[in-house]
C-alpha positions as YAML, in Angstrom:
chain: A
units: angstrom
residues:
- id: 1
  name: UNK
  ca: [-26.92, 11.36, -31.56]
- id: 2
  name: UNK
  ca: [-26.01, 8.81, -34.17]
- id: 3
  name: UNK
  ca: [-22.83, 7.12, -32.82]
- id: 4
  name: UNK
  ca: [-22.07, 5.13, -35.82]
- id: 5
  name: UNK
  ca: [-21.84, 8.16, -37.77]
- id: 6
  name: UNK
  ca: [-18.30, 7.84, -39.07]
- id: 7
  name: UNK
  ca: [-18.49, 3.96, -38.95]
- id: 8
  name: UNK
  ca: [-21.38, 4.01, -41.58]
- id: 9
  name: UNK
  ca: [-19.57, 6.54, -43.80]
- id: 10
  name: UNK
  ca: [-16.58, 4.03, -44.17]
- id: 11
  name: UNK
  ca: [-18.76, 0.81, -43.79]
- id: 12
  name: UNK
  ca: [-20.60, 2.23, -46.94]
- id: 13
  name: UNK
  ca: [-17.55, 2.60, -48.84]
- id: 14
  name: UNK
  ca: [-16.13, -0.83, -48.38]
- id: 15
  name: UNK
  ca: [-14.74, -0.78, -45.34]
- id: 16
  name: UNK
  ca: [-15.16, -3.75, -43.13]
- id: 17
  name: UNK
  ca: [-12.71, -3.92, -40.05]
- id: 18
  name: UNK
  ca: [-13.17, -0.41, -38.64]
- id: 19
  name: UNK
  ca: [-10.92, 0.11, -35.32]
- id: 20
  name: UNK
  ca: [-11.76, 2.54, -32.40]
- id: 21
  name: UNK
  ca: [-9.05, 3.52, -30.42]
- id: 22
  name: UNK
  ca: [-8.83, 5.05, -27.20]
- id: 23
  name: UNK
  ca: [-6.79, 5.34, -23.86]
- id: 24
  name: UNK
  ca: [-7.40, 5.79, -20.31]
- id: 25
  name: UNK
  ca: [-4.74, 7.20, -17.73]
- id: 26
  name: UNK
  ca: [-2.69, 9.93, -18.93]
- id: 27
  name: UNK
  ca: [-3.21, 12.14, -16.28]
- id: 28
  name: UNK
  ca: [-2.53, 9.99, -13.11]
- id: 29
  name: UNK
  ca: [0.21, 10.02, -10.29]
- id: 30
  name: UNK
  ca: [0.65, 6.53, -10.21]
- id: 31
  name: UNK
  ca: [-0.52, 3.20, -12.30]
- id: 32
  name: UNK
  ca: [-0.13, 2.48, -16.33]
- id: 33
  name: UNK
  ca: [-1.62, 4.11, -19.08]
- id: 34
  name: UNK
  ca: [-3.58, 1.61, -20.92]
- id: 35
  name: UNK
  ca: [-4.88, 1.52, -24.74]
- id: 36
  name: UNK
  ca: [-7.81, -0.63, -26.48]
- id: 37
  name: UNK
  ca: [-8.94, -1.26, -30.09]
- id: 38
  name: UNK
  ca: [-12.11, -2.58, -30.99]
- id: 39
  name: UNK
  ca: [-13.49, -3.30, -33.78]
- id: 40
  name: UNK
  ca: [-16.96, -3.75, -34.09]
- id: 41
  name: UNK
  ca: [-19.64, -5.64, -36.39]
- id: 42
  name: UNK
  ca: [-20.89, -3.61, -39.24]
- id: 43
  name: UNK
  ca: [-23.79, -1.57, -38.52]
- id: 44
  name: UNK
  ca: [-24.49, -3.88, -35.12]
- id: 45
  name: UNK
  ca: [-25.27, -0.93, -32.39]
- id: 46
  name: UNK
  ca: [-24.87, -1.91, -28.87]
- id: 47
  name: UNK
  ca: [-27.55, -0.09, -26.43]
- id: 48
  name: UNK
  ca: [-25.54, 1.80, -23.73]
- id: 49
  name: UNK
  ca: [-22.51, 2.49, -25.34]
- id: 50
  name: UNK
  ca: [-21.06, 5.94, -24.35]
- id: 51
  name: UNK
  ca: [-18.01, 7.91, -23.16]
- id: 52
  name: UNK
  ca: [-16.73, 5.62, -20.04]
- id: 53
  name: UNK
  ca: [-16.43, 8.72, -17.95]
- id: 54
  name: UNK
  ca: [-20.30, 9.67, -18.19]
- id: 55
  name: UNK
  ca: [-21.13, 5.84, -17.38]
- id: 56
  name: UNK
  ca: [-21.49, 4.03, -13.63]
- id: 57
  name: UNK
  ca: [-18.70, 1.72, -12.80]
- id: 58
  name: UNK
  ca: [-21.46, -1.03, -12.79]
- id: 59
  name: UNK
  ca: [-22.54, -0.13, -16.13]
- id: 60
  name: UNK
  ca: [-19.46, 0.23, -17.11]
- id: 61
  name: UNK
  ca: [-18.77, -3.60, -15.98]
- id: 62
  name: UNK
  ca: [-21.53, -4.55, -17.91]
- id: 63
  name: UNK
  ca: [-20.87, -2.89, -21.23]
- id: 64
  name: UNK
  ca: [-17.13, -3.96, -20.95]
- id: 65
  name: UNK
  ca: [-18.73, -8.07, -21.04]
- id: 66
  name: UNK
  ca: [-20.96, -7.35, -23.98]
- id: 67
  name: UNK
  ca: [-18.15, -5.35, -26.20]
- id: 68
  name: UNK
  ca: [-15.66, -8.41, -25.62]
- id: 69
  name: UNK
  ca: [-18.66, -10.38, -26.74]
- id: 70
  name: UNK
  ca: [-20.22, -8.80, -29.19]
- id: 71
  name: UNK
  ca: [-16.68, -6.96, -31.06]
- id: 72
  name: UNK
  ca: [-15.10, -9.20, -34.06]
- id: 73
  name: UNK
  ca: [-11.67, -8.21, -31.99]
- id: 74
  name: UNK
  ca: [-10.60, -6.39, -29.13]
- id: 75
  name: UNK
  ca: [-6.80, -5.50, -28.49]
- id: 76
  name: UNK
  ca: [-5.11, -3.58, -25.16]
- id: 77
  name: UNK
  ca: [-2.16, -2.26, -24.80]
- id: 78
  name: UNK
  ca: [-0.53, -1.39, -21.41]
- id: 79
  name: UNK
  ca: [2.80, 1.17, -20.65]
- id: 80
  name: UNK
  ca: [3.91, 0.79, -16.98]
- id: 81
  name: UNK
  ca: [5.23, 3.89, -15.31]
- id: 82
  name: UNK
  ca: [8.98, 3.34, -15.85]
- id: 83
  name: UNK
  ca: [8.21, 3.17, -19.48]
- id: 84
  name: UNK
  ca: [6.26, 6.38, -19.00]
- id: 85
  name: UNK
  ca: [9.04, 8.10, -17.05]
- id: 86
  name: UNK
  ca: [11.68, 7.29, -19.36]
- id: 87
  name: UNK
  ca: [10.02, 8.42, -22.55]
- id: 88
  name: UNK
  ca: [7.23, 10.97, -21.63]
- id: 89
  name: UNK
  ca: [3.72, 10.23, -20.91]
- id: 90
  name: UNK
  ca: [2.64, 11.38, -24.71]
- id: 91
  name: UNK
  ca: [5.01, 8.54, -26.62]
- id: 92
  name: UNK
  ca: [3.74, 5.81, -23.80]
- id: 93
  name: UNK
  ca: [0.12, 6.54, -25.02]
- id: 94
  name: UNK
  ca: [1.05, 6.20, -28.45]
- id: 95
  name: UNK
  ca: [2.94, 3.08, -27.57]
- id: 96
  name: UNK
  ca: [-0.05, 1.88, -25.67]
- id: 97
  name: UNK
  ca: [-2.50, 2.71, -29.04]
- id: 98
  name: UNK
  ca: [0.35, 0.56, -30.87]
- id: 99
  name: UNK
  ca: [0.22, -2.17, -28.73]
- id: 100
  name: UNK
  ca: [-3.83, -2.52, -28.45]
- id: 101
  name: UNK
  ca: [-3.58, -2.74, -32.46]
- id: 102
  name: UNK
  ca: [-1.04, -5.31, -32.55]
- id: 103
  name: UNK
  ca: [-2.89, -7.42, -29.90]
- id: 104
  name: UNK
  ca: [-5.87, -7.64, -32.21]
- id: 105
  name: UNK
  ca: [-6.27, -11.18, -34.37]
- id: 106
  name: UNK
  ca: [-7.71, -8.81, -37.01]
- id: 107
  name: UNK
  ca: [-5.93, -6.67, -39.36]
- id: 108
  name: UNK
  ca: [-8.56, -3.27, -39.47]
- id: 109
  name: UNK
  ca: [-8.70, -1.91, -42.73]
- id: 110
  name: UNK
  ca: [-9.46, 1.80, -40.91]
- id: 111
  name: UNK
  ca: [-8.77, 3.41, -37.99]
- id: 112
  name: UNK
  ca: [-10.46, 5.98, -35.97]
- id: 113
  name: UNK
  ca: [-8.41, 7.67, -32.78]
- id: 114
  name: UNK
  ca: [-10.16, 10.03, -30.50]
- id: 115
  name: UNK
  ca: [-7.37, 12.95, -30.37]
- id: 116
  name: UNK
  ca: [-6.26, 15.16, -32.80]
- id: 117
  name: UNK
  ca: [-2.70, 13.36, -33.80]
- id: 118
  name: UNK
  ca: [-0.80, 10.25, -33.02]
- id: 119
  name: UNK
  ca: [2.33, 8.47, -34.46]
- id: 120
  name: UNK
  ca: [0.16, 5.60, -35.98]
- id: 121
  name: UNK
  ca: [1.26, 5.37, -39.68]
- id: 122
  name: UNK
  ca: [0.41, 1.64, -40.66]
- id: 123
  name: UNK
  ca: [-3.22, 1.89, -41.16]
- id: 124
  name: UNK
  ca: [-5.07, 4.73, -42.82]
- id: 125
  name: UNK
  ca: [-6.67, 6.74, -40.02]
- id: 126
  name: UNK
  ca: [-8.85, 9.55, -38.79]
- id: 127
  name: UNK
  ca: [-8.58, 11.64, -35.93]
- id: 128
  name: UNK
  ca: [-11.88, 12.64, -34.17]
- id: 129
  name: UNK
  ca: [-11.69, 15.45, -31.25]
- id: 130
  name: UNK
  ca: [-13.84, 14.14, -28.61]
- id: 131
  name: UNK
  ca: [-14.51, 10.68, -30.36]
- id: 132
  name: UNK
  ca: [-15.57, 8.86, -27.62]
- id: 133
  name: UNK
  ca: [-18.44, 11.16, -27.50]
- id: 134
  name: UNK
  ca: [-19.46, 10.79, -31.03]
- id: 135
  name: UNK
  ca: [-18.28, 7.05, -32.42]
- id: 136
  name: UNK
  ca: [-19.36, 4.08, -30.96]
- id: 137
  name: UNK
  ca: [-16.29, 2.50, -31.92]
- id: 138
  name: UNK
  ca: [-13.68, 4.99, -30.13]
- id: 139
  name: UNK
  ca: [-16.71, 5.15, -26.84]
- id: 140
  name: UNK
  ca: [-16.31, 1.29, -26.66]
- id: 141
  name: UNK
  ca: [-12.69, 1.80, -27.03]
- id: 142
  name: UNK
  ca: [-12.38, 4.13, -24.03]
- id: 143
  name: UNK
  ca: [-14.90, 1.31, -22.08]
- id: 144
  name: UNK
  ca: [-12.53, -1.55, -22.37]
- id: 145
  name: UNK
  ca: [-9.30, 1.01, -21.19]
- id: 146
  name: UNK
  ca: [-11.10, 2.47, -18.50]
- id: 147
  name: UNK
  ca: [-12.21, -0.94, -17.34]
- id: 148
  name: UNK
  ca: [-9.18, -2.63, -17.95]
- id: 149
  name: UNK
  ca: [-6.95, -0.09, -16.36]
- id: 150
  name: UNK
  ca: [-9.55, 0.22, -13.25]
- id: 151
  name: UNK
  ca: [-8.76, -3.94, -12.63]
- id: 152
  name: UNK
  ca: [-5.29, -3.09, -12.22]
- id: 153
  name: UNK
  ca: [-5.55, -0.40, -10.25]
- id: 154
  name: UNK
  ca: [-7.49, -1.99, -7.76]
- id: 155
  name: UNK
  ca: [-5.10, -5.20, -7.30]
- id: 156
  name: UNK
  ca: [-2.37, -2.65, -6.54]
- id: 157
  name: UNK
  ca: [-4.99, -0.98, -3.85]
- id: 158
  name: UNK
  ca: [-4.11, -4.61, -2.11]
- id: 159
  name: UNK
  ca: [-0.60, -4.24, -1.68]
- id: 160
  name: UNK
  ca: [-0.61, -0.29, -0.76]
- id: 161
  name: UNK
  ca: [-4.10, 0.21, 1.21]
- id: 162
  name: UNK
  ca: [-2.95, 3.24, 2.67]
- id: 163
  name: UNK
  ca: [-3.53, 5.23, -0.72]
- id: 164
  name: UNK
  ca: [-6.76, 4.44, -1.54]
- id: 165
  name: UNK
  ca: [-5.84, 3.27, -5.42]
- id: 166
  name: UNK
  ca: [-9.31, 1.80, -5.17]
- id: 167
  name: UNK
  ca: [-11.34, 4.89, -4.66]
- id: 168
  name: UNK
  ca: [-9.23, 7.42, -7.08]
- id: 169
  name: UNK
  ca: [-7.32, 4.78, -9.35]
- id: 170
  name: UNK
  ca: [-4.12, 7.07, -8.94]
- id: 171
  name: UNK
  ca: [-5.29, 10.70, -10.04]
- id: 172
  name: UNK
  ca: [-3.76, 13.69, -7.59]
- id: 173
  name: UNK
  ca: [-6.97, 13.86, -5.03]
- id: 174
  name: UNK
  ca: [-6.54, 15.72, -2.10]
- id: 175
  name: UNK
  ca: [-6.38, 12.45, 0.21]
- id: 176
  name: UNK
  ca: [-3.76, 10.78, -2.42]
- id: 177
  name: UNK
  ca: [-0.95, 13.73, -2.27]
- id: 178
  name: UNK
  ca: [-1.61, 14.35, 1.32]
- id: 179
  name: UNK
  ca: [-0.74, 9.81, 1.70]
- id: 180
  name: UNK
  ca: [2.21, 11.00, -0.60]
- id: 181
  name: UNK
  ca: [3.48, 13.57, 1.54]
- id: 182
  name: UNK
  ca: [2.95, 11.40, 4.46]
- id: 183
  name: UNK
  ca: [3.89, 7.58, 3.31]
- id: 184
  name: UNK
  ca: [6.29, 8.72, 0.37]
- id: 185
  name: UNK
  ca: [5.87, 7.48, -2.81]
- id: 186
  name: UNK
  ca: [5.42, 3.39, -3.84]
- id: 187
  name: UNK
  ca: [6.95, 1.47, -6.97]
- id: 188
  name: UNK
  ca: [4.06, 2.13, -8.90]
- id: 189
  name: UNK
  ca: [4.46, 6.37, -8.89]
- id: 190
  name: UNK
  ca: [5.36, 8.13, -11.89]
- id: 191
  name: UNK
  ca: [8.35, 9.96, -10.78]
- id: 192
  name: UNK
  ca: [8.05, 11.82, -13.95]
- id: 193
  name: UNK
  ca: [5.26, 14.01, -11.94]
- id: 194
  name: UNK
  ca: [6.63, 16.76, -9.23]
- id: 195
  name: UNK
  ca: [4.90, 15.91, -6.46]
- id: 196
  name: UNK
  ca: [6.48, 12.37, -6.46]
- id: 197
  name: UNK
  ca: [9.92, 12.92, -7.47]
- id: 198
  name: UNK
  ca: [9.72, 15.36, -4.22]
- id: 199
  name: UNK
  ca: [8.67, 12.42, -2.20]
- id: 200
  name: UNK
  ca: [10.88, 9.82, -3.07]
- id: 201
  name: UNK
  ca: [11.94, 7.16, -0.25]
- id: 202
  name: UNK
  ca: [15.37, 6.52, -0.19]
- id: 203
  name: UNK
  ca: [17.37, 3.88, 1.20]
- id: 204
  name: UNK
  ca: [17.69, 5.50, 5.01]
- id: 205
  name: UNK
  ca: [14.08, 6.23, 4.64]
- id: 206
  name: UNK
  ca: [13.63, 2.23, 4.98]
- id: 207
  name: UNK
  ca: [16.81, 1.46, 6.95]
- id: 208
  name: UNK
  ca: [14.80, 3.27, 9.88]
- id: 209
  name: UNK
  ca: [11.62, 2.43, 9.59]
- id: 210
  name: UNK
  ca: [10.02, -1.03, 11.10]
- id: 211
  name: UNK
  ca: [10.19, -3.44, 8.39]
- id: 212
  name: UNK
  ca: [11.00, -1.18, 6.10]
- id: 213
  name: UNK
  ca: [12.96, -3.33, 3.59]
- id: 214
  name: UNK
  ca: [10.63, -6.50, 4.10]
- id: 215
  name: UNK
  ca: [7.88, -4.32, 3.54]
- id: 216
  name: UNK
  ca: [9.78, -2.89, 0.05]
- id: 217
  name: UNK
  ca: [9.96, -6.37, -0.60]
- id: 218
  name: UNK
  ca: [6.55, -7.45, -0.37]
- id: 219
  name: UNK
  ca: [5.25, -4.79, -2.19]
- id: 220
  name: UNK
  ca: [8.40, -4.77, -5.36]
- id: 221
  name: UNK
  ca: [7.01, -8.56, -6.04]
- id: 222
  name: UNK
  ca: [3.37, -7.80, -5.98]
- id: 223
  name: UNK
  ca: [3.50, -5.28, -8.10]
- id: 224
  name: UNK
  ca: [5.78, -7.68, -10.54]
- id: 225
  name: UNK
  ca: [3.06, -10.42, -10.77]
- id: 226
  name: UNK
  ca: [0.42, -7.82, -11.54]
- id: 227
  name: UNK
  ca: [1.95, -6.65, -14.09]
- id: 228
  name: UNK
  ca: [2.17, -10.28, -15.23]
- id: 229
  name: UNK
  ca: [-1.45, -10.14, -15.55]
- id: 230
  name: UNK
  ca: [-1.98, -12.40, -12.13]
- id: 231
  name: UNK
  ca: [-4.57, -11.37, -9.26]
- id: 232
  name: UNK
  ca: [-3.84, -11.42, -5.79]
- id: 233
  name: UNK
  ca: [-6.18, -14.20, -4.11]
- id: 234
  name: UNK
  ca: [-4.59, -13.88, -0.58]
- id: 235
  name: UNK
  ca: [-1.17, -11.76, 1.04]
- id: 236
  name: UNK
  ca: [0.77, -13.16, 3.86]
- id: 237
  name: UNK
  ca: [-0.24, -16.61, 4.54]
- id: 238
  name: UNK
  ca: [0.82, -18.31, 7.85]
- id: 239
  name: UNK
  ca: [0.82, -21.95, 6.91]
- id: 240
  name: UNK
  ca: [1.76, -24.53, 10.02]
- id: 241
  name: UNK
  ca: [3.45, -21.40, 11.01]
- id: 242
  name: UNK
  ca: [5.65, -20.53, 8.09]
- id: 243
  name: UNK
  ca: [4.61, -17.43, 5.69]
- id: 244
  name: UNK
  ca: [3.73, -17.18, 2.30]
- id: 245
  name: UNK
  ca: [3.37, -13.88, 0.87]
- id: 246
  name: UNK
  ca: [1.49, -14.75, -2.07]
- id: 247
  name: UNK
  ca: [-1.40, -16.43, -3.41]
- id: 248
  name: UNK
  ca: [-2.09, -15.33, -6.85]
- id: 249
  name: UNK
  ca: [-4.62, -16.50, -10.04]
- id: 250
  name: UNK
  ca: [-3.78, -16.38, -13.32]
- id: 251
  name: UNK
  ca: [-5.99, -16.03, -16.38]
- id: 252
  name: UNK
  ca: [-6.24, -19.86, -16.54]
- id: 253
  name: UNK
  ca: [-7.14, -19.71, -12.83]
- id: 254
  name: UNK
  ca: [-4.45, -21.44, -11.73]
- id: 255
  name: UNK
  ca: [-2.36, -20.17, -8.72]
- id: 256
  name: UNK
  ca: [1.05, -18.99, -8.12]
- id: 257
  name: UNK
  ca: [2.36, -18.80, -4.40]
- id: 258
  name: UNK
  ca: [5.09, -16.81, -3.73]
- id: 259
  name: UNK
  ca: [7.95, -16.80, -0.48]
- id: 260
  name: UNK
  ca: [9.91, -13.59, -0.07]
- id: 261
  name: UNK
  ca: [13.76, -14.90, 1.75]
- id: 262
  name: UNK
  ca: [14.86, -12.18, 4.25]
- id: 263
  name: UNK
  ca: [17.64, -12.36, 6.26]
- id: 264
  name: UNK
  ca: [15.70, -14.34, 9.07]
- id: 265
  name: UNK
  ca: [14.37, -17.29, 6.77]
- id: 266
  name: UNK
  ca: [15.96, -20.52, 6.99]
- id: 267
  name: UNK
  ca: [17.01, -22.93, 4.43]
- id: 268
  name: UNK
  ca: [13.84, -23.68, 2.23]
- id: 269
  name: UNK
  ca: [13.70, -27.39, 1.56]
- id: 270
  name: UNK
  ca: [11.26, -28.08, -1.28]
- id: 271
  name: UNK
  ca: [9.49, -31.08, -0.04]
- id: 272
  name: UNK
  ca: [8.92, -28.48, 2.95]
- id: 273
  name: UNK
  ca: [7.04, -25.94, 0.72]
- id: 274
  name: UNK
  ca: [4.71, -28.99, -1.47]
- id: 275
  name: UNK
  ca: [3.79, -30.36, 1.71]
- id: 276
  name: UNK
  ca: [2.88, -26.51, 3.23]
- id: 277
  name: UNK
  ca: [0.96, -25.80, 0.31]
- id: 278
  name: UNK
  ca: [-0.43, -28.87, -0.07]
- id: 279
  name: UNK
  ca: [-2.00, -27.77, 3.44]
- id: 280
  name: UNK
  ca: [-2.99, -24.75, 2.29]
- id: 281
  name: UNK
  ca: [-5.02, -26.18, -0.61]
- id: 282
  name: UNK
  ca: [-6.62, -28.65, 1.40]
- id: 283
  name: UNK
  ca: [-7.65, -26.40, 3.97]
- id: 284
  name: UNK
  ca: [-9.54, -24.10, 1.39]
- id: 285
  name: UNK
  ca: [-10.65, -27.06, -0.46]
- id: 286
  name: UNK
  ca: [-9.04, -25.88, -4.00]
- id: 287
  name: UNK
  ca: [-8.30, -28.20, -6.62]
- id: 288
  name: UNK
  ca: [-6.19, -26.29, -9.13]
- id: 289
  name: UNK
  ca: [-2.56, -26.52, -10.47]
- id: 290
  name: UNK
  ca: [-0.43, -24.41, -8.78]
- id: 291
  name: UNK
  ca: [3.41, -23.16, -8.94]
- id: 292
  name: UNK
  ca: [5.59, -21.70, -6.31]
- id: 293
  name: UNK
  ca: [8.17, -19.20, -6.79]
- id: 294
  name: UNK
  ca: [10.81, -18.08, -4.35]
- id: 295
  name: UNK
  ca: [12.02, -15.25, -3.95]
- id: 296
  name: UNK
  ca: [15.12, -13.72, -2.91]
- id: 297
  name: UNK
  ca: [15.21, -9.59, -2.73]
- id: 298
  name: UNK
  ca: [18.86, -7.75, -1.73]
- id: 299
  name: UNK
  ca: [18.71, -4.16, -1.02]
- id: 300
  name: UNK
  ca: [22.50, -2.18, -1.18]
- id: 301
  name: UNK
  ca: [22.01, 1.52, -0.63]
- id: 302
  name: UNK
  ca: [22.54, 3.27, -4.04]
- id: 303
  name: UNK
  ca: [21.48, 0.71, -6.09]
- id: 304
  name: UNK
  ca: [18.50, -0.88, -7.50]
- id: 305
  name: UNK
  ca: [17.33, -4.00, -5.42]
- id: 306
  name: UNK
  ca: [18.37, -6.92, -6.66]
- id: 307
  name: UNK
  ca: [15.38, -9.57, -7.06]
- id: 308
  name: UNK
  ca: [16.50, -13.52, -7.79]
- id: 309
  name: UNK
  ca: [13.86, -16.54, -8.60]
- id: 310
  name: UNK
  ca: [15.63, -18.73, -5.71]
...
């Protein structure tokens, strides 16, 4: 099958930035729905390049490297699932397409969308049914989502183990609504979806359970650095006996440690905390700038919790 099909039509004609667009997580329980745009070189065909569902996860890795190499620009765009509760999962993939194309340092002269419809109006565009199937452009699209989304989903398998995120990256298996029904729902659910609006925790749901609030806690801020684009290096650190929750990278790979306060922690001197971290680093023989943030998380039953950078 020739993938660049459509490409070469438009390349022919004049066109020179062609954008593929595609998304990956509509259909999940939990997690974002995430967007790319790529736009490749002219006629440049890269071996491999397929649908992201009919390819490995390894050769999906692989691809994903070579596209951001290869590709004169790549864009992503990524709706969280409050945004996708509060204005339907349809709109937040249509936000997420809008957001990939205004993360690109290219303006595309052309753009192809695997679907039938969107609200993209700014660029002339074509809709191809099954693209990623049948343009390389849209199938290295879908690649760089599926990829993309996948990384997030597994950094939130760190702070909720119990569901598995890892193995079904938030799609209704078996083994994920039987954790719901068991566990309740986390921070990162789509309440949106029946199943987890039916399984909402509530505040007594925490009040009795062991560390139910500290637990809340720890799991509320992970999820917030994530979604700041940092990775989690290390959870719960016991430092000359004091605990830090966090040890995150960011894209620069430097780290961000994080304290949670609860009721039980004593008055945080900040000396104390350079000199415990200073520890820390030395232990693991790390060398890179780092920041600490403390936290400070209140919980009052019918409200949302209130989180503080202490």
């Amino acid at each position: 099958m020739d993938l660049i099909k459509y490409e070469k039509k438009y390349w022919d004609e004049g066109f020179q930035k062609i954008v593929g667009i595609d998304e990956a997580g509509r259909g999940p329980l939990a997690g974002p729905v995430v967007a790319a745009s790529v736009i490749l070189k002219p006629y440049e065909i890269i071996e491999g390049v397929k649908d992201s569902k009919k390819l490995s996860s390894k050769k999906r890795k692989d691809l994903f490297n070579q596209i951001y190499e290869k590709a004169l620009s790549v864009g992503v765009g990524i709706v969280d699932e409050d945004i996708i509760d509060e204005i339907n999962i349809l709109k937040a993939t249509f936000l997420a397409m809008k957001k990939s194309l205004g993360n690109l340092n290219l303006k595309p002269d052309k753009v192809l969308i695997d679907g039938p419809y969107s609200d993209i109006t700014i660029y002339p565009t074509d809709y191809i049914v099954n693209g990623d199937n049948i343009s390389q452009s849209i199938a290295a699209a879908s690649i760089i989502a599926k990829v993309t989304r996948d990384k997030i989903m597994y950094e939130y398998d760190k702070i909720f183990p119990d569901y598995k995120f890892i193995n079904h990256k938030g799609y209704g298996t078996k083994y994920h609504i039987e954790q719901l029904e068991l566990k309740k729902s986390t921070p990162i659910h789509r309440r949106s979806f029946k199943i987890v609006k039916n399984n909402m925790p509530n505040y007594d749901f925490y009040l009795n359970k062991k560390n139910g609030f500290k637990n809340l806690a720890h799991q509320i801020v992970g999820v917030k650095y994530i979604k700041k684009h940092f990775a989690i290096v290390e959870q719960n650190i016991s430092v000359s006996g004091n605990n830090i929750n966090y040890c995150f990278i960011d894209l620069n790979n430097n780290y961000k440690f994080v304290m949670i306060l609860d009721n039980s922690s004593k008055n945080i001197i900040k000396d104390d905390i350079k000199n415990l971290l200073q520890d820390y680093l030395n232990q693991n023989n790390l060398q890179n700038n780092y920041t600490i943030d403390v936290i400070s998380l209140k919980f009052i039953k019918g409200k949302k919790p209130i989180l503080k950078i202490v």
